[in-house]
BALUM-505312 format. One record per residue (C-alpha): residue number from 1; x, y, z. Coordinates in nm, 3 decimals. Example, Ala and Ser with C-alpha at 12.3 -4.5 7.8 and 13.67 -1.06 7.14 Angstrom:
BEGIN
(1, (1.230, -0.450, 0.780));
(2, (1.367, -0.106, 0.714));
END
This chain:
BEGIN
(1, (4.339, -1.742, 29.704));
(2, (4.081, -1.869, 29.451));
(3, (3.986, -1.695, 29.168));
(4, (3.743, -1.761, 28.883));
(5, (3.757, -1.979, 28.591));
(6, (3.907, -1.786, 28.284));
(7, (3.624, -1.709, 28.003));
(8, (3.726, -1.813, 27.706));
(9, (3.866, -1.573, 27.403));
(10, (3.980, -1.293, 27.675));
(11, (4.240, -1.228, 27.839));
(12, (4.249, -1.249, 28.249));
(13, (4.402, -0.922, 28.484));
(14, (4.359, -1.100, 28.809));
(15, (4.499, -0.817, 29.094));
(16, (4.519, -0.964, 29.448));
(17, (4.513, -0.818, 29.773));
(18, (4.849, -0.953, 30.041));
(19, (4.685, -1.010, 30.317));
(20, (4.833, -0.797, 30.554));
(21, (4.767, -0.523, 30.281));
(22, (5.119, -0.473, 30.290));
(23, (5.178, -0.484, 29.867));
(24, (4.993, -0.602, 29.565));
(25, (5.070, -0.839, 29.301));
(26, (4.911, -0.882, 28.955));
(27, (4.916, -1.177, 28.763));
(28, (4.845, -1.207, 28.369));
(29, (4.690, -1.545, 28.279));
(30, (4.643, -1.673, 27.942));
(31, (4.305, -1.874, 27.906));
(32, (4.297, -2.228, 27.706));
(33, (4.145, -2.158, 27.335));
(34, (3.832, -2.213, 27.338));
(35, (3.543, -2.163, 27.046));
(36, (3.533, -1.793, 27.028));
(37, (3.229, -1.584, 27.139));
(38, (3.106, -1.235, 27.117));
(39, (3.035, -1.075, 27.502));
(40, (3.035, -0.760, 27.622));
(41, (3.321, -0.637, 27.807));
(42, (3.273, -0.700, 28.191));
(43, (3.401, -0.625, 28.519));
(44, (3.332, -0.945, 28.756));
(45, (3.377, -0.855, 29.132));
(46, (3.552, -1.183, 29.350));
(47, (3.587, -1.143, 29.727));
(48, (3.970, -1.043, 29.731));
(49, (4.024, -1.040, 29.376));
(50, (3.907, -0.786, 29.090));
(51, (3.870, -0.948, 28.734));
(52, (3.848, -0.712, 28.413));
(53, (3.718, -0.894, 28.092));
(54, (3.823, -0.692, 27.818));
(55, (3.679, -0.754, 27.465));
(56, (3.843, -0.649, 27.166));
(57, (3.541, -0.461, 26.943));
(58, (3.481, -0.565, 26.640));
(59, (3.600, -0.374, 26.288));
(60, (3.345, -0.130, 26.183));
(61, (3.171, -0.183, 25.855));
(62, (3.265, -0.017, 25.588));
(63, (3.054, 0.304, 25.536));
(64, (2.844, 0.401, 25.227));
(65, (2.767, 0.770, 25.105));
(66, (2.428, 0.947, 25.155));
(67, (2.317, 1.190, 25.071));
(68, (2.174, 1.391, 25.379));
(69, (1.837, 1.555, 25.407));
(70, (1.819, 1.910, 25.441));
(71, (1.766, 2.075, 25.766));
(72, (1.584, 2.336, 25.855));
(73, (1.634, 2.498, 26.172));
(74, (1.369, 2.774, 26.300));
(75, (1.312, 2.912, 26.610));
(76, (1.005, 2.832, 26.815));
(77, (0.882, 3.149, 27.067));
(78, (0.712, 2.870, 27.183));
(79, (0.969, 2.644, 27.278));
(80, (1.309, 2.671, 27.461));
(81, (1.439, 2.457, 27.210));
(82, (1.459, 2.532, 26.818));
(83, (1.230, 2.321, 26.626));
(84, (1.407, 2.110, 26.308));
(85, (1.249, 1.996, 26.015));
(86, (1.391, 1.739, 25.772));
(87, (1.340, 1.785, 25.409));
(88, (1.426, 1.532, 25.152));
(89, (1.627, 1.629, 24.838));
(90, (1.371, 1.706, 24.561));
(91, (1.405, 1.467, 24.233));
(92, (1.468, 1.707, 23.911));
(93, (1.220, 1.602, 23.669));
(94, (1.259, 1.783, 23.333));
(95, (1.100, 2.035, 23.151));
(96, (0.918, 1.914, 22.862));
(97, (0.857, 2.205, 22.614));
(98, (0.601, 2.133, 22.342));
(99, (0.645, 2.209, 21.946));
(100, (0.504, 2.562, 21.896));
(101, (0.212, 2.521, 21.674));
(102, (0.175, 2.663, 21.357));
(103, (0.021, 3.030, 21.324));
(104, (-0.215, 3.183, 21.101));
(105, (-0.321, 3.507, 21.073));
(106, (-0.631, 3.618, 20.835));
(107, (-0.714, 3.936, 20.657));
(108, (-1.033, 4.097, 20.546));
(109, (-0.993, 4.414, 20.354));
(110, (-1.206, 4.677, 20.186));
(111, (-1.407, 4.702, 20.485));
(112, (-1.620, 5.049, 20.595));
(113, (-1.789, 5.125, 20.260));
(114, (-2.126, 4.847, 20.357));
(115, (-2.292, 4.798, 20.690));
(116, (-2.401, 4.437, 20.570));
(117, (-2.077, 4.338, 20.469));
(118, (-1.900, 4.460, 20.800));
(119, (-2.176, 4.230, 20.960));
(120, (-2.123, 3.904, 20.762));
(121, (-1.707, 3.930, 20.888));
(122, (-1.778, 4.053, 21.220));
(123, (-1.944, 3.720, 21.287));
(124, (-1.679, 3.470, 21.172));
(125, (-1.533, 3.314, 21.442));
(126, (-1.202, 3.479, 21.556));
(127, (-0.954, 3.603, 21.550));
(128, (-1.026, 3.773, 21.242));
(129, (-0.829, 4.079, 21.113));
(130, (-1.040, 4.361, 20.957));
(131, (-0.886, 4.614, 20.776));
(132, (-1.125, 4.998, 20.674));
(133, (-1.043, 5.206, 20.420));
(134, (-1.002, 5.513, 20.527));
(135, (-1.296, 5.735, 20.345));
(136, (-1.615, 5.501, 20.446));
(137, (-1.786, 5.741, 20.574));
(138, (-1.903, 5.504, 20.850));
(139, (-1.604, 5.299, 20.866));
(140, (-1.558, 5.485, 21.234));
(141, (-1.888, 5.312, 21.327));
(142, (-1.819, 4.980, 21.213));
(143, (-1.451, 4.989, 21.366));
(144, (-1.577, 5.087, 21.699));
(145, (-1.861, 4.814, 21.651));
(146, (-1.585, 4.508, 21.599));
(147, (-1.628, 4.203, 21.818));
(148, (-1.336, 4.217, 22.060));
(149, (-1.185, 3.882, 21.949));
(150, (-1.090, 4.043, 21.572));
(151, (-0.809, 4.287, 21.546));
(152, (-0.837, 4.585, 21.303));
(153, (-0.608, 4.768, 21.086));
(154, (-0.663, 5.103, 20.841));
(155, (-0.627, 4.989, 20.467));
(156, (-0.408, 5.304, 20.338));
(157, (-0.453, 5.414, 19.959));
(158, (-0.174, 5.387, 19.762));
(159, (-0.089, 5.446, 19.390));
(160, (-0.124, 5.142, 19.168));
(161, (0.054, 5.063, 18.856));
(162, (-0.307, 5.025, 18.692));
(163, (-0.707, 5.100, 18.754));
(164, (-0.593, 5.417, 18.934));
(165, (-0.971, 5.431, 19.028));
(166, (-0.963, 5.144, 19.220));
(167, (-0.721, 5.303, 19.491));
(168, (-1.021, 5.541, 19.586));
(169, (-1.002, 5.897, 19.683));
(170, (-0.731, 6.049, 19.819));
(171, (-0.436, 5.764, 19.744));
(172, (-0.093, 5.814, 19.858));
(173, (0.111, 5.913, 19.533));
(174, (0.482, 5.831, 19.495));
(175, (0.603, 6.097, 19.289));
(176, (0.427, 6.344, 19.525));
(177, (0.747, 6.401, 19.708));
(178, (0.780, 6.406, 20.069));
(179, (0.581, 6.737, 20.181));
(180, (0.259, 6.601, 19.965));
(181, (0.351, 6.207, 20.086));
(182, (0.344, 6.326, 20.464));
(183, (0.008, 6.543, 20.356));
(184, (-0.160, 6.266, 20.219));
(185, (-0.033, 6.013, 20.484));
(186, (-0.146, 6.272, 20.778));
(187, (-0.475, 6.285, 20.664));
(188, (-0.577, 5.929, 20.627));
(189, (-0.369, 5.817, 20.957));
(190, (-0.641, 6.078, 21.062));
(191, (-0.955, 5.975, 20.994));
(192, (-1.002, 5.692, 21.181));
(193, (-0.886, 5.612, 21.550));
(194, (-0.793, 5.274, 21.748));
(195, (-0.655, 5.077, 21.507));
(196, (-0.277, 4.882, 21.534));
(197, (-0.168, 4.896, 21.232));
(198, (-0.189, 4.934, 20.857));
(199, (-0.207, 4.739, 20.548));
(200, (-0.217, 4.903, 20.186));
(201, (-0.512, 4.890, 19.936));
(202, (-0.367, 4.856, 19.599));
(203, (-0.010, 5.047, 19.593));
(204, (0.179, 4.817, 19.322));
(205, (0.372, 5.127, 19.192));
(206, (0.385, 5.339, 19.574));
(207, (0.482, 5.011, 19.777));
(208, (0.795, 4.920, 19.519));
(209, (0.908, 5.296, 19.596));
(210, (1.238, 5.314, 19.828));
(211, (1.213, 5.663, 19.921));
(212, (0.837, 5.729, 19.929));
(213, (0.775, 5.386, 20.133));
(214, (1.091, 5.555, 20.345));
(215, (0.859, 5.830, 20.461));
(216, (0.574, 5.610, 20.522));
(217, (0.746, 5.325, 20.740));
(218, (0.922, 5.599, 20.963));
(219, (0.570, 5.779, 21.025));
(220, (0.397, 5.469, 21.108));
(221, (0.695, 5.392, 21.359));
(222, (0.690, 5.665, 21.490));
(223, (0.285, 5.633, 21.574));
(224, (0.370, 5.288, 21.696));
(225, (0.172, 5.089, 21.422));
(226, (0.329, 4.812, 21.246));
(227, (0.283, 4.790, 20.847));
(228, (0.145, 4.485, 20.658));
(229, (0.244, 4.440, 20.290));
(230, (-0.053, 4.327, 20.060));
(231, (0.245, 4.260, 19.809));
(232, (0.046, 4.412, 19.482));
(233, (0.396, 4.391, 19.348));
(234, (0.708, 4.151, 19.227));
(235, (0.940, 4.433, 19.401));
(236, (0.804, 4.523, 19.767));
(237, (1.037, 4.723, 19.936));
(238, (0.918, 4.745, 20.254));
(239, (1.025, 4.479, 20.456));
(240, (1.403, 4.540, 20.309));
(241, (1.394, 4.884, 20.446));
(242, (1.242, 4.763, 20.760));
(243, (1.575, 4.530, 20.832));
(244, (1.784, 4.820, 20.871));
(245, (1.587, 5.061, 20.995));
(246, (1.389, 4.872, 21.315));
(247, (1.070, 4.878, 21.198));
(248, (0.775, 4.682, 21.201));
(249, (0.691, 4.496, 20.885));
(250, (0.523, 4.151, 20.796));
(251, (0.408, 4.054, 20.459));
(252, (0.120, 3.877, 20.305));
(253, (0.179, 3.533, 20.201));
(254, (-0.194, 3.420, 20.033));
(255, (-0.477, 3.610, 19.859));
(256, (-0.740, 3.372, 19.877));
(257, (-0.979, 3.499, 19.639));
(258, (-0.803, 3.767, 19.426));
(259, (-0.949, 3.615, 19.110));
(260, (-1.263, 3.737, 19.148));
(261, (-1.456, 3.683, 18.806));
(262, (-1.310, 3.356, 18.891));
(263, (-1.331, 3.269, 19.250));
(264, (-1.497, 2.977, 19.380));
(265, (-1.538, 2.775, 19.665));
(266, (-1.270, 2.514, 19.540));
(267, (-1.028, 2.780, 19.440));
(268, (-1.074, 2.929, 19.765));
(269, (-1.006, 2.599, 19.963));
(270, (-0.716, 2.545, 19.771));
(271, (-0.566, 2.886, 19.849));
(272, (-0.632, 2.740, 20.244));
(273, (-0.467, 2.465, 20.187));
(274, (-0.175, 2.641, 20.072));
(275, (-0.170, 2.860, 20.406));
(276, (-0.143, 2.563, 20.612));
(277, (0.102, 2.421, 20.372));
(278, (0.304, 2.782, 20.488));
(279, (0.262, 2.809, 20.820));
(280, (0.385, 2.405, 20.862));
(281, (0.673, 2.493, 20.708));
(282, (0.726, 2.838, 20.819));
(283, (0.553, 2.836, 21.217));
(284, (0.329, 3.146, 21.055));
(285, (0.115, 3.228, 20.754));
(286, (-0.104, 3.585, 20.619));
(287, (-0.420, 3.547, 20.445));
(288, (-0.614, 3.781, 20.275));
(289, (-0.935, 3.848, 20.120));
(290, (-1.245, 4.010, 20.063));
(291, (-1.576, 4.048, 20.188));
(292, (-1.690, 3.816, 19.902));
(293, (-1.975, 3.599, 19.991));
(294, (-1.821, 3.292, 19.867));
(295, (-1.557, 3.377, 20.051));
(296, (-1.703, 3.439, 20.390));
(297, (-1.889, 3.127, 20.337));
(298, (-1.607, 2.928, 20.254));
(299, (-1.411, 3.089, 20.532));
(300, (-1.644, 3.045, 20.814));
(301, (-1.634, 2.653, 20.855));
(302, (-1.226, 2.660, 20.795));
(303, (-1.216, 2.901, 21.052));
(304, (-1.383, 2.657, 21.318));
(305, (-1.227, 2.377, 21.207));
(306, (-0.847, 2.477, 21.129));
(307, (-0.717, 2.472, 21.554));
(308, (-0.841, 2.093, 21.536));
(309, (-0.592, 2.073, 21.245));
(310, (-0.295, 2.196, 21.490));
(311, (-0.313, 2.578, 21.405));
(312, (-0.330, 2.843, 21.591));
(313, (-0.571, 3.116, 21.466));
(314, (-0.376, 3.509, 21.596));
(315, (-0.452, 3.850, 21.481));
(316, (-0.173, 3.966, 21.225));
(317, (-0.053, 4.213, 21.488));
(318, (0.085, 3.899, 21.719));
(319, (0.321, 3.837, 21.362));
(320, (0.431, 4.185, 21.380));
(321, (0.754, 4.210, 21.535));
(322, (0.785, 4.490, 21.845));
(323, (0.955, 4.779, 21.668));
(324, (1.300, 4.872, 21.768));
(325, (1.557, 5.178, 21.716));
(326, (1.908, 5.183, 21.631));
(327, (2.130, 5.299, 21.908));
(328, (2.166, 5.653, 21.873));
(329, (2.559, 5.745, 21.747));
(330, (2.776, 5.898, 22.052));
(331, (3.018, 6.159, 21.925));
(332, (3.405, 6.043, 22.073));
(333, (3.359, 6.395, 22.242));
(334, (3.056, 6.342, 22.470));
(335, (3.203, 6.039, 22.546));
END
């Protein structure tokens, strides 16, 4: 019986049929060599003879690592068949945090006694931190009357080391003790209403007082009102105290016209220029002064011009740091 010609590079099963059908003999030919060639495998049908062509497959390539996309598999209501979504792996890009700029915080005291000087600060450009003494009669007025971009504080009387006049009526006195301190401090906490905190006006002997600045601090903590020191003195005490105790204290770092007889523009710009100087090199800075016209005139253009400088003009409460209280002791028998 004939069969076909071998193809070359496989290998030949040729099965034939006896004739009578009586037994079957298979016979395993080897093809010449021939130039080799990539076909599929085949079955070729002959008329009494079956041929099978089998071709080796090649070696798979060697496989490189993906990543896969997510997949996200929902439901569909719509659908007998759940919709999938492919989602790429988001790139990470990081977080660039910028420098903190520097902060400055300014002061006007002695405000409350003069509508027209009230004005004059209530129109620099904010934020602007005005502090009322206590015993302007209209100081109420004028606080309630404060743009809403300034902050405001009450500047508390305290005993000086000189020109007891110049604390004004009704100044906190340090050898008072701490029935006549609280008195005092009651009453001019009193007189005025929606202010954050308090500064003091004069107070170089009352502010270098442990105890009597003891009384104060924990009063004003517990009214939730942070305490600025003016620093009328080489020896302030309060920020010490506040350390250990939780409380909220910042201190001044710059009068800017305290010289009065002497004040001037240029003095005044200098004393600026030393705030800056500060805040660079600490991230913060206090200024204060006085309703001065020099000094609100100097002031005012700084004031505009001082955030294109890289500052950051805040009330002094956003210096203030949140008050806190020790844990309270537990006793080993409520334990």
């Amino acid at each position: 019986m004939s069969r076909p010609a071998p193809i070359g590079g496989l290998r030949e099963v040729a099965i034939t049929m006896n004739p009578r059908g009586s037994a079957l003999r298979v016979v395993e030919q080897e093809p010449p060599p021939q130039d080799p060639v990539e076909r599929p495998a085949a079955i070729l049908p002959v008329s009494d003879s079956l041929v099978v062509a089998d071709t080796p497959l090649p070696e798979p390539a060697a496989e490189s690592v993906v990543t896969p996309p997510a997949v996200d598999i929902q439901a569909d209501p719509t659908s007998p068949l759940p919709t999938i979504s492919f989602t790429a792996p988001e790139e990470k890009t990081p977080t660039i945090i910028p420098p903190a700029r520097p902060k400055i915080a300014i002061v006007i005291d002695d405000l409350g006694l003069s509508w027209s000087a009230f004005r004059a600060v209530n129109r620099l450009p904010g934020p602007v931190t005005l502090s009322f003494l206590p015993y302007g009669t209209e100081a109420q007025a004028m606080l309630d009357a404060t743009d809403p971009g300034h902050d405001v504080m009450l500047h508390l009387p305290m005993e000086p080391l000189y020109k007891i006049a110049d604390a004004g009526p009704n100044m906190l006195r340090a050898h008072e003790g701490p029935v006549g301190i609280a008195a005092r401090l009651a009453d001019n906490l009193g007189r005025l209403e929606g202010y954050r905190g308090v500064n003091n006006h004069t107070g170089s002997r009352f502010t270098a007082n442990g105890p009597a600045m003891e009384l104060v601090l924990q009063e004003l903590s517990d009214r939730g009102l942070f305490f600025l020191d003016s620093v009328t003195t080489s020896k302030p005490v309060a920020k010490g105290l506040a350390r250990s105790k939780g409380w909220s204290v910042v201190e001044r770092d710059i009068f800017l016209d305290s010289d009065y007889p002497n004040v001037s523009a240029q003095s005044i710009k200098a004393q600026l220029a030393a705030v800056e100087r500060i805040a660079r090199r600490d991230g913060e800075a206090i200024a204060i002064g006085h309703p001065y016209d020099i000094t609100l005139e100097t002031l005012g253009p700084w004031l505009l011009t001082a955030p294109a400088r890289g500052f950051d003009l805040v009330p002094v409460s956003a210096l203030a740091p949140l008050p806190h209280r020790p844990a309270p002791l537990v006793l080993a028998s409520l334990r």
